[in-house]
C-alpha positions as CSV (number, residue, x, y, z in Angstrom):
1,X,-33.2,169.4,-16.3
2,X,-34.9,166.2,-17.4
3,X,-34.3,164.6,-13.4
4,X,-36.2,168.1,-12.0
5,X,-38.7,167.4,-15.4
6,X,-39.2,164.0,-14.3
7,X,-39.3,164.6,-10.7
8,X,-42.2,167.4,-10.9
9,X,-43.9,164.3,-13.2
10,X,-43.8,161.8,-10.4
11,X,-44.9,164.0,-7.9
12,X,-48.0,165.3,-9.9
13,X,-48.9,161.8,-10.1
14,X,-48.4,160.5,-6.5
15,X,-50.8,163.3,-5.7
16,X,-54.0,162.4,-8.8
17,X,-53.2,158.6,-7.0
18,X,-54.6,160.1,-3.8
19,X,-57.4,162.6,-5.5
20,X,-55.1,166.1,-4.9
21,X,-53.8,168.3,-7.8
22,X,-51.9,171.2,-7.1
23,X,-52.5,173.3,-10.6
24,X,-49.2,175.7,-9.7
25,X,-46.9,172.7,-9.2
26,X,-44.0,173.1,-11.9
27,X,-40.1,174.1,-11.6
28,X,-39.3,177.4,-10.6
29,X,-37.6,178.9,-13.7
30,X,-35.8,181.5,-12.1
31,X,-33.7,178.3,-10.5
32,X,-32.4,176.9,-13.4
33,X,-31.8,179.8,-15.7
34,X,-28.4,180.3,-13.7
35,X,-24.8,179.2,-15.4
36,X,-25.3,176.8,-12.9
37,X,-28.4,175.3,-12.7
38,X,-30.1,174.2,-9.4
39,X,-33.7,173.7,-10.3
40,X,-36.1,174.3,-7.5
41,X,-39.8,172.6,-7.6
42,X,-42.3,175.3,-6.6
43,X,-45.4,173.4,-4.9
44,X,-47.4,176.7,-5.1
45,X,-50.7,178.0,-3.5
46,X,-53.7,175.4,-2.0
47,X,-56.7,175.6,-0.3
48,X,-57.1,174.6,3.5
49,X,-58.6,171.4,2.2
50,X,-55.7,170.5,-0.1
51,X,-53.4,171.0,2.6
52,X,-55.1,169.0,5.6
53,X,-55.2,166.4,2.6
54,X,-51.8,166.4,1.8
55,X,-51.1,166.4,5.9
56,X,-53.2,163.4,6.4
57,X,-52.2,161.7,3.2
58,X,-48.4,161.8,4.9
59,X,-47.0,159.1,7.4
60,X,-47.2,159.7,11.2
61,X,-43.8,159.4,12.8
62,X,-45.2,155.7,14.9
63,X,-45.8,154.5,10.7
64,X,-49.4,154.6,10.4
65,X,-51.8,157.9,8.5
């Protein structure tokens, strides 16, 4: 639980480095409630704006944005 804690953490803040928050992002509860646990990150809901943000903010397969 603390890795999927941790990972949710890192990703929250790679995304306020670059001006995006995503106010839904968190673990999915349902996903590690089971006997055995597999946590799942939920990104949640954005806007059209957050998402071409997120889109240009990723690399392009020739390395460049």
């Amino acid at each position: 639980m603390k890795e999927a804690d941790e990972a949710v953490l890192e990703l929250r803040t790679a995304f306020a480095r670059i001006g995006i928050a995503l106010p839904s992002l968190r673990l999915d509860p349902i996903s590690y409630a089971r006997d055995k646990p597999c946590p799942l990150v939920e990104l949640g809901r954005c806007t059209v704006e957050t998402a071409q943000r997120i889109a240009a903010a990723l690399p392009r397969p020739d390395g460049g944005r």
